[in-house]
N, CA, C and O atoms as a Maestro MAE file, in Angstrom:
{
 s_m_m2io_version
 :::
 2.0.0
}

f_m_ct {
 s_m_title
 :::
 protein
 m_atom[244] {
  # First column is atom index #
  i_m_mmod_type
  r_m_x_coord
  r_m_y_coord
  r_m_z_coord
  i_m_residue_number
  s_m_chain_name
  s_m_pdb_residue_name
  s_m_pdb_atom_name
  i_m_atomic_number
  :::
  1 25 0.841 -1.182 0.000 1 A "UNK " " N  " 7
  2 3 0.000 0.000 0.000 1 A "UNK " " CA " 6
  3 2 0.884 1.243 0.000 1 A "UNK " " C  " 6
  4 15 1.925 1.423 0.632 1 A "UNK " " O  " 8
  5 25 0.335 1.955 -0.732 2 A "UNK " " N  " 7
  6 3 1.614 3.713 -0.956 2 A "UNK " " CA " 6
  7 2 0.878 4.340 -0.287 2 A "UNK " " C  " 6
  8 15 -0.173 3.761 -0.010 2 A "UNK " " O  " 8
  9 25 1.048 5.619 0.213 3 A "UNK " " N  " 7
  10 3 0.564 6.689 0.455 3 A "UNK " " CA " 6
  11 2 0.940 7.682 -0.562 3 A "UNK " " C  " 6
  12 15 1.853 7.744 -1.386 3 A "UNK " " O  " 8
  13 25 -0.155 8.520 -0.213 4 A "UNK " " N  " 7
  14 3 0.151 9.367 -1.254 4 A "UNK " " CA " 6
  15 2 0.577 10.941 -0.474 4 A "UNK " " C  " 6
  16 15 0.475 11.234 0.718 4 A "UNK " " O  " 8
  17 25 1.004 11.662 -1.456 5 A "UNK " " N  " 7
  18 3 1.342 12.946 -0.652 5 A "UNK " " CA " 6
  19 2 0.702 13.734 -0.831 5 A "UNK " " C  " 6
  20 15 0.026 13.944 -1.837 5 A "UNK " " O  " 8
  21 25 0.816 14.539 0.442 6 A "UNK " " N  " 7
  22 3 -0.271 15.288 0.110 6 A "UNK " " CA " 6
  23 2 0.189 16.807 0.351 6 A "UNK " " C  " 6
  24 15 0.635 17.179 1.436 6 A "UNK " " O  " 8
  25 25 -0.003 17.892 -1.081 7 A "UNK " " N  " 7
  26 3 0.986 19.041 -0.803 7 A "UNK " " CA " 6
  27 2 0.355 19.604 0.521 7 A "UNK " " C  " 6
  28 15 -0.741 19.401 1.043 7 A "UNK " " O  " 8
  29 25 1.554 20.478 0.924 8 A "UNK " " N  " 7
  30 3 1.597 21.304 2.375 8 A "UNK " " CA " 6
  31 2 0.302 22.212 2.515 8 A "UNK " " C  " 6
  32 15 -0.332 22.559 3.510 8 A "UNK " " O  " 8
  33 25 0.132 22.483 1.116 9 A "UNK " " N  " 7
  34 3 -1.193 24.034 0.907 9 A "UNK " " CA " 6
  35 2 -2.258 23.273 1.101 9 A "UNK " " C  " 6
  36 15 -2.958 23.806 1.962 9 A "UNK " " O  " 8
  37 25 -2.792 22.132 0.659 10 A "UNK " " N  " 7
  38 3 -3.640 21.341 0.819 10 A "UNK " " CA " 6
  39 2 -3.861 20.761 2.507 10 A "UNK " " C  " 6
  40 15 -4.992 20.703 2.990 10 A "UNK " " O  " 8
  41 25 -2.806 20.415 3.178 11 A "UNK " " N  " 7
  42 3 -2.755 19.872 4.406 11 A "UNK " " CA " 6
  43 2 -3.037 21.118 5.303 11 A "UNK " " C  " 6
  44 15 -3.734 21.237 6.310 11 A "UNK " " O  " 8
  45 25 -2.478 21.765 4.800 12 A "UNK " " N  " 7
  46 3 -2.584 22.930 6.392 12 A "UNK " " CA " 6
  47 2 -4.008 23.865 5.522 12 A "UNK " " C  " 6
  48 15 -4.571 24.830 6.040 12 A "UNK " " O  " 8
  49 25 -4.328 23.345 4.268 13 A "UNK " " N  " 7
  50 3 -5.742 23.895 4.191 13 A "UNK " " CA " 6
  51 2 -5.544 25.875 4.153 13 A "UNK " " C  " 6
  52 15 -6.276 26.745 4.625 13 A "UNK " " O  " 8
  53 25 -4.255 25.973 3.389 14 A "UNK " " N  " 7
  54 3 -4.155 27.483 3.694 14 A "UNK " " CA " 6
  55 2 -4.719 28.444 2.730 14 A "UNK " " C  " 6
  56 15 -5.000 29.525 3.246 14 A "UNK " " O  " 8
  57 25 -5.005 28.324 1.238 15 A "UNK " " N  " 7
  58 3 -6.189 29.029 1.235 15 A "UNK " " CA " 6
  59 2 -7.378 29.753 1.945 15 A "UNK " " C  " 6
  60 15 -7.749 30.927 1.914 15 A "UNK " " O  " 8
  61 25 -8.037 28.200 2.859 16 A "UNK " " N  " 7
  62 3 -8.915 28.667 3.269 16 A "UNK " " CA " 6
  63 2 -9.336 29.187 4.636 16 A "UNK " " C  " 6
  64 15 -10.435 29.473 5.111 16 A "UNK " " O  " 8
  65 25 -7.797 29.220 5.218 17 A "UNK " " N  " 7
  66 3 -7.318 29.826 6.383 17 A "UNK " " CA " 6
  67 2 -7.139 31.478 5.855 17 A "UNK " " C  " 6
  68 15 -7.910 32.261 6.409 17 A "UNK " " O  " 8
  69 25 -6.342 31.969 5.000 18 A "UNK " " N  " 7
  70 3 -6.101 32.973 4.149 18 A "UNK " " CA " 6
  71 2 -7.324 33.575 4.059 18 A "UNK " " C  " 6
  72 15 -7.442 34.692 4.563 18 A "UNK " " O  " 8
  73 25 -7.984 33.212 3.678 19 A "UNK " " N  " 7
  74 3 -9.731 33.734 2.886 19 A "UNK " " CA " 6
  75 2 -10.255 34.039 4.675 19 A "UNK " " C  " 6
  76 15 -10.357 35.230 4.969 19 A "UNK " " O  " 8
  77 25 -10.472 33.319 5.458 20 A "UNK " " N  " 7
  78 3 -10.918 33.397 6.961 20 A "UNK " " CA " 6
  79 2 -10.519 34.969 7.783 20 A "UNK " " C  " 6
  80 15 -11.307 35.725 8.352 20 A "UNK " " O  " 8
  81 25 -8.848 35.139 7.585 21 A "UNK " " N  " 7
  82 3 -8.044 36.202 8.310 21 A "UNK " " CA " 6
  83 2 -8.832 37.335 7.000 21 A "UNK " " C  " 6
  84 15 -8.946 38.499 7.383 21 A "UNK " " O  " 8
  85 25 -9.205 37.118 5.946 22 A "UNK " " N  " 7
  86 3 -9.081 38.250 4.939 22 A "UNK " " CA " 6
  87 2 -10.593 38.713 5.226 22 A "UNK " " C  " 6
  88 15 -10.844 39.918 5.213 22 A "UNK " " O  " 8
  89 25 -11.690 37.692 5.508 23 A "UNK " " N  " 7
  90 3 -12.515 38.188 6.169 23 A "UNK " " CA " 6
  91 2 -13.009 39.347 7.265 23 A "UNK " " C  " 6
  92 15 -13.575 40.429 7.421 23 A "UNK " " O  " 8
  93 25 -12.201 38.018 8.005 24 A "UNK " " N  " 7
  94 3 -12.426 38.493 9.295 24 A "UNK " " CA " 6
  95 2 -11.841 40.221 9.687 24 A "UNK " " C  " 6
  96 15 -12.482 41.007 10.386 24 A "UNK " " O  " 8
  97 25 -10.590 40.494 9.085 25 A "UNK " " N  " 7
  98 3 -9.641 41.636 9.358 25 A "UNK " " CA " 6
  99 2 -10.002 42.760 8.199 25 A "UNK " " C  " 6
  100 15 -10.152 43.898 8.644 25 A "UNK " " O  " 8
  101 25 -10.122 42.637 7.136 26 A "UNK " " N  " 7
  102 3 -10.427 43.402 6.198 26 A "UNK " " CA " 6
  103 2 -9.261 43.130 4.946 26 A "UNK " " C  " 6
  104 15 -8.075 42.806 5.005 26 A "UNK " " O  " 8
  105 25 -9.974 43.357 4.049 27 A "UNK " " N  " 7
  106 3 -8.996 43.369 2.526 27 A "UNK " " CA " 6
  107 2 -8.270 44.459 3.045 27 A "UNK " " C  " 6
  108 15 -7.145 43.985 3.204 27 A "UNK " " O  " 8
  109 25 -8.237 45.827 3.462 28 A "UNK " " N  " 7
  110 3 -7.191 46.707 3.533 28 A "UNK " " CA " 6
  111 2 -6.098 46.163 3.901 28 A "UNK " " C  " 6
  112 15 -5.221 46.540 3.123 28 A "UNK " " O  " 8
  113 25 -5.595 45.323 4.848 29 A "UNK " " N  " 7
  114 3 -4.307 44.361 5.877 29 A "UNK " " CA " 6
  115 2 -4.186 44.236 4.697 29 A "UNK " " C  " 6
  116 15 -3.531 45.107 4.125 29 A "UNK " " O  " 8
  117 25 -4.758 43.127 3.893 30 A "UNK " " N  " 7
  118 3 -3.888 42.132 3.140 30 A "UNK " " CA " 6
  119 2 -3.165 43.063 1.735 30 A "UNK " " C  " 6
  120 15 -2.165 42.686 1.123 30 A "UNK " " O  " 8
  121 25 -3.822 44.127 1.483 31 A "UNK " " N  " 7
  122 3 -3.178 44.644 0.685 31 A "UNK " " CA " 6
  123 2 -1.762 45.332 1.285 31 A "UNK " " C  " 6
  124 15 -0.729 45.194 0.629 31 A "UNK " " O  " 8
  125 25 -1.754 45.813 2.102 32 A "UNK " " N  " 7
  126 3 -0.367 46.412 2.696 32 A "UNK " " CA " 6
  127 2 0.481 45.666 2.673 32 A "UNK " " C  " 6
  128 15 0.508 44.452 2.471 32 A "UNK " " O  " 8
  129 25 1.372 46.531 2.928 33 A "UNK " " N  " 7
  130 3 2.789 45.643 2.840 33 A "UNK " " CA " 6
  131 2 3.565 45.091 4.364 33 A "UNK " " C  " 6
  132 15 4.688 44.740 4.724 33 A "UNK " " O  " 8
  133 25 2.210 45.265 4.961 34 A "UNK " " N  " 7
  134 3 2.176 44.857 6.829 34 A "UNK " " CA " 6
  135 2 2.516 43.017 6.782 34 A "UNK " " C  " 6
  136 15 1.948 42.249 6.005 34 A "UNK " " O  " 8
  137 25 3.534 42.621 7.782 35 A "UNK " " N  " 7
  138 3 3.174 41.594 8.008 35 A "UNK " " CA " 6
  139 2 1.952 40.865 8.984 35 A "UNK " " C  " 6
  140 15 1.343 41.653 9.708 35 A "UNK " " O  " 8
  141 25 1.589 39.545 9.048 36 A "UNK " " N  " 7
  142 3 0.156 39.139 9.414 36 A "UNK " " CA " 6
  143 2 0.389 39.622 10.702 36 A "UNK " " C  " 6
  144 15 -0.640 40.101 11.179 36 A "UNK " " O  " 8
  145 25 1.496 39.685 11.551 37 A "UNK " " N  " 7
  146 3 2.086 39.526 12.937 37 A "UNK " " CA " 6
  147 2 1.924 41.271 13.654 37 A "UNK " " C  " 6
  148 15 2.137 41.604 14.819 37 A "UNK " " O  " 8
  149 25 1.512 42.081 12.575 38 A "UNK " " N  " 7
  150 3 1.266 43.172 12.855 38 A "UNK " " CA " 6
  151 2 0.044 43.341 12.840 38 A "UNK " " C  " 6
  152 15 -0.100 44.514 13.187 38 A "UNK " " O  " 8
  153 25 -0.990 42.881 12.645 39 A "UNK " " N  " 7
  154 3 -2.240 43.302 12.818 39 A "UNK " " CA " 6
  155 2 -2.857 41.891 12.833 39 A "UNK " " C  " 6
  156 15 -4.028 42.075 13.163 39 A "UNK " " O  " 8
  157 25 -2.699 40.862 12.683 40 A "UNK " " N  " 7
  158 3 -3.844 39.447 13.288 40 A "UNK " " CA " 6
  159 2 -3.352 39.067 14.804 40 A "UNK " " C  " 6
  160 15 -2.248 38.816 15.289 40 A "UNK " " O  " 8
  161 25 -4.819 39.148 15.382 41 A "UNK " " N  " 7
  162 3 -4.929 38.040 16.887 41 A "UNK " " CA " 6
  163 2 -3.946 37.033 17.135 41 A "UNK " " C  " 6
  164 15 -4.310 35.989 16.595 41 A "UNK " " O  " 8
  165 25 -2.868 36.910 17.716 42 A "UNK " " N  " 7
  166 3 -1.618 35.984 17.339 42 A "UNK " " CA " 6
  167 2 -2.110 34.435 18.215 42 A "UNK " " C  " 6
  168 15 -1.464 33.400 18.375 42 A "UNK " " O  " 8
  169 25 -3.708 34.858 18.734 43 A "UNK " " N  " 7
  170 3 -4.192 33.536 18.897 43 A "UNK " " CA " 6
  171 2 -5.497 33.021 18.208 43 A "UNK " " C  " 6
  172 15 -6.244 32.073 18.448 43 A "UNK " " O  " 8
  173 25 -5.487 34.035 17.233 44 A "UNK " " N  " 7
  174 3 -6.555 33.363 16.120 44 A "UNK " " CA " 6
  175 2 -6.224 32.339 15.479 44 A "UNK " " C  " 6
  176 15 -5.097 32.303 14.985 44 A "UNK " " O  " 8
  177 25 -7.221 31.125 15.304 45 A "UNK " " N  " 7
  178 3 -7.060 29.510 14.734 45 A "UNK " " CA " 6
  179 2 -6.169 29.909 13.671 45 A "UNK " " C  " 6
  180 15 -4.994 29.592 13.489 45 A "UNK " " O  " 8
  181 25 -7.072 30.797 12.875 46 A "UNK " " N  " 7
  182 3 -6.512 30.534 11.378 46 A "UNK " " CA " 6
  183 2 -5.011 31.201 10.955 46 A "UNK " " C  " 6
  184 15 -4.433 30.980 9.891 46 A "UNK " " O  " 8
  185 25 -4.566 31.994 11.952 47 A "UNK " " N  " 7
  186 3 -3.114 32.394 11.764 47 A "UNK " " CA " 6
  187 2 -2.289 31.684 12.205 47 A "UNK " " C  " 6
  188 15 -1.129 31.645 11.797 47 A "UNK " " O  " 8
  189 25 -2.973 30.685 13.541 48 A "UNK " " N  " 7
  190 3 -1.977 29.837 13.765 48 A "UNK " " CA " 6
  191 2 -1.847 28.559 13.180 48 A "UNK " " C  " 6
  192 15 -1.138 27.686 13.680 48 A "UNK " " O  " 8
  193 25 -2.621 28.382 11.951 49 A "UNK " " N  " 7
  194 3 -2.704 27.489 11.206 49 A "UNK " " CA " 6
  195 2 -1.422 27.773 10.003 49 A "UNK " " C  " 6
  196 15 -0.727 26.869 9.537 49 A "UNK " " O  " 8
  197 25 -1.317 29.098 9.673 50 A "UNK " " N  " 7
  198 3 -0.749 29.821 9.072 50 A "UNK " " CA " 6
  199 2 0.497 29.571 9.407 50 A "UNK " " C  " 6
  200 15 1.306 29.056 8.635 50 A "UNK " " O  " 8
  201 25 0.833 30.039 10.992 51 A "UNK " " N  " 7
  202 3 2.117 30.059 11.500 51 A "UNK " " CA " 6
  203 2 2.517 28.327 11.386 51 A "UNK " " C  " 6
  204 15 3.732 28.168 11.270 51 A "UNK " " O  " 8
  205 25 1.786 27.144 11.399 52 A "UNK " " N  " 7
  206 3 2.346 26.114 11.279 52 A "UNK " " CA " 6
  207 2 2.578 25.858 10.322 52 A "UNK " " C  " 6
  208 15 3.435 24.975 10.362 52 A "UNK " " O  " 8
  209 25 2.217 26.205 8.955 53 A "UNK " " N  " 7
  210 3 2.588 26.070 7.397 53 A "UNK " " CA " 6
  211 2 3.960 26.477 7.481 53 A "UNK " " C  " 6
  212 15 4.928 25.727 7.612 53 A "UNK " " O  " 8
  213 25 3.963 27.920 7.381 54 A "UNK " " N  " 7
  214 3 5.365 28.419 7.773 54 A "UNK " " CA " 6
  215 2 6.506 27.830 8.138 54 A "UNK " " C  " 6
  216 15 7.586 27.869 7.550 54 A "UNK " " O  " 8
  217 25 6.252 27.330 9.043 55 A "UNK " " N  " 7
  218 3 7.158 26.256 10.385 55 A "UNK " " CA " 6
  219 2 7.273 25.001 9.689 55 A "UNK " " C  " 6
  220 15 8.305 24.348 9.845 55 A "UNK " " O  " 8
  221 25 6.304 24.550 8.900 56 A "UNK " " N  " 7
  222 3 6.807 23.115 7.864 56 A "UNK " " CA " 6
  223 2 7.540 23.701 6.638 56 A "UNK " " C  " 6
  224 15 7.836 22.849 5.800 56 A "UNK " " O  " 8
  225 25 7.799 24.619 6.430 57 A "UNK " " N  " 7
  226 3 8.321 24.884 5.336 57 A "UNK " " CA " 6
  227 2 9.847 25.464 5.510 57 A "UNK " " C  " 6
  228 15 10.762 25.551 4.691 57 A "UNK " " O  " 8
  229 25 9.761 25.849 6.979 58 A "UNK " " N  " 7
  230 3 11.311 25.783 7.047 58 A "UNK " " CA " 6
  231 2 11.449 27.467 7.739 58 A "UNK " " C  " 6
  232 15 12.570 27.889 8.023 58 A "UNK " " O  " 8
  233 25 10.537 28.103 7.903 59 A "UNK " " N  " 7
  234 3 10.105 29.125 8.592 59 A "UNK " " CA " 6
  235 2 10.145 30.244 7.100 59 A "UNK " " C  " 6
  236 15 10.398 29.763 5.996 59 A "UNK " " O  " 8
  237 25 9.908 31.492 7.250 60 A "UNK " " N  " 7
  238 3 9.777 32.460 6.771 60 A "UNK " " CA " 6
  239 2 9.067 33.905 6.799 60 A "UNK " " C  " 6
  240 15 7.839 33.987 6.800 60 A "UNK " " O  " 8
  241 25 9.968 35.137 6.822 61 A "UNK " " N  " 7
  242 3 9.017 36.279 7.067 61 A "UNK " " CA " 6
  243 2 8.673 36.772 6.051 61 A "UNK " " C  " 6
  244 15 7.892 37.724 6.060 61 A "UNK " " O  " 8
  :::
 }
 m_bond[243] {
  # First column is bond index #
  i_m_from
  i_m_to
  i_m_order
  :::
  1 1 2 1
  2 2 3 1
  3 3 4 2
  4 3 5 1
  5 5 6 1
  6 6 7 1
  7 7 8 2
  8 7 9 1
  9 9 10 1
  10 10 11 1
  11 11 12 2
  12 11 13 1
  13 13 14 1
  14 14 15 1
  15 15 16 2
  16 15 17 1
  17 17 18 1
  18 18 19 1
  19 19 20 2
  20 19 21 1
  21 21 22 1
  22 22 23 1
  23 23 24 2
  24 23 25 1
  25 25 26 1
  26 26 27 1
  27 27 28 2
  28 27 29 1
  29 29 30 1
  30 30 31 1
  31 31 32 2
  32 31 33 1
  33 33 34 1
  34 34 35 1
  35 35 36 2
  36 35 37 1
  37 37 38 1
  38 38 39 1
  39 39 40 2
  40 39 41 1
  41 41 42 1
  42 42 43 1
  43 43 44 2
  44 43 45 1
  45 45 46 1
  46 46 47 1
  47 47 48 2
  48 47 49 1
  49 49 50 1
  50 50 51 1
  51 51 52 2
  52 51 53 1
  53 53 54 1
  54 54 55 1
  55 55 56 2
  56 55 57 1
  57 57 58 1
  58 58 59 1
  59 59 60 2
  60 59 61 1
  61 61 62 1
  62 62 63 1
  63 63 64 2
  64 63 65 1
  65 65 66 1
  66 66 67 1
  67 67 68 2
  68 67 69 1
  69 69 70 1
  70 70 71 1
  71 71 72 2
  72 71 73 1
  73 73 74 1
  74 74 75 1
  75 75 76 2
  76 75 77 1
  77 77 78 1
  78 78 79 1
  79 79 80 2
  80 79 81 1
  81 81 82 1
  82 82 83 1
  83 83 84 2
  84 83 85 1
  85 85 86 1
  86 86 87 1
  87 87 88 2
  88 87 89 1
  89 89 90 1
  90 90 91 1
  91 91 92 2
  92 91 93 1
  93 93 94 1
  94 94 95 1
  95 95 96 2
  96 95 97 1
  97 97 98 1
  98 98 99 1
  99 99 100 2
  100 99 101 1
  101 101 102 1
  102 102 103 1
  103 103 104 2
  104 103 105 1
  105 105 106 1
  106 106 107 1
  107 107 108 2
  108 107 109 1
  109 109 110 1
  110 110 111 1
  111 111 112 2
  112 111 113 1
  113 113 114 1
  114 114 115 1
  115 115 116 2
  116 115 117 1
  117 117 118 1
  118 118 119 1
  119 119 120 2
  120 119 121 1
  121 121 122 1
  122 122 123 1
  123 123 124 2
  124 123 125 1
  125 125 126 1
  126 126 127 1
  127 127 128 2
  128 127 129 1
  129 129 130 1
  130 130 131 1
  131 131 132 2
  132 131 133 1
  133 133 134 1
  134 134 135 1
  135 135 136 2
  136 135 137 1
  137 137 138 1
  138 138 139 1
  139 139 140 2
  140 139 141 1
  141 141 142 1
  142 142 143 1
  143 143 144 2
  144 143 145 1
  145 145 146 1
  146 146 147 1
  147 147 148 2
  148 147 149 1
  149 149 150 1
  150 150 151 1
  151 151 152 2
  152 151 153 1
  153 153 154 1
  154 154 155 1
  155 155 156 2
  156 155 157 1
  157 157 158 1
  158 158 159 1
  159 159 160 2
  160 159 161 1
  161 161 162 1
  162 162 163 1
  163 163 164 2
  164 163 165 1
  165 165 166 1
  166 166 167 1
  167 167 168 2
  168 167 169 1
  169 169 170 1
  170 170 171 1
  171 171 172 2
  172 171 173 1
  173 173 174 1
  174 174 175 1
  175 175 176 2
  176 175 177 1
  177 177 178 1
  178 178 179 1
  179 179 180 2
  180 179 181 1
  181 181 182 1
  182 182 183 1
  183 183 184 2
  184 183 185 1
  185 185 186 1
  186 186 187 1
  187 187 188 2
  188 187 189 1
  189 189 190 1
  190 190 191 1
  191 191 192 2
  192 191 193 1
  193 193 194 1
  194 194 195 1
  195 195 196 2
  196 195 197 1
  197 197 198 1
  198 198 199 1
  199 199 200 2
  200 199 201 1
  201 201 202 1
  202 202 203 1
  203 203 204 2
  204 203 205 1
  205 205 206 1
  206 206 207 1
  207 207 208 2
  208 207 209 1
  209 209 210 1
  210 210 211 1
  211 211 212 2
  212 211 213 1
  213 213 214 1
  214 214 215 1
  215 215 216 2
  216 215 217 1
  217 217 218 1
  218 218 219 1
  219 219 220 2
  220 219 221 1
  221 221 222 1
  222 222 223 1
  223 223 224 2
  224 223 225 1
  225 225 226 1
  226 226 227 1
  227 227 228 2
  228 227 229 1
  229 229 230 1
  230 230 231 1
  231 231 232 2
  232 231 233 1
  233 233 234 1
  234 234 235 1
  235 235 236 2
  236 235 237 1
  237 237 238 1
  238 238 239 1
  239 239 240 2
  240 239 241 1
  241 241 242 1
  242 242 243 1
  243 243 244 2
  :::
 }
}
């Protein structure tokens, strides 16, 4: 039996984590050139869903 893989964007579901914060905060954030860490709840689900993508990928600001 194989497994199959399954990409990172798909697993951590970050689209639709993305779409959630863009909601919730306003399209203005996401257009700036602000990082998320400056204006999202740093204990909102969906950023810290965010922050674990990040963290599998090897980190990044």
């Amino acid at each position: 039996m194989t497994s199959k893989k399954i990409p990172l964007t798909q697993k951590f579901e970050v689209t639709k984590h993305l779409d959630n914060l863009e909601r919730r905060y306003g399209i203005e954030y996401f257009k700036s050139s602000k990082p998320l860490e400056d204006f999202v709840n740093p204990l909102d689900a969906d950023y810290l869903m965010i922050m674990a993508y990040r963290n599998a990928l090897g980190g990044f600001s």
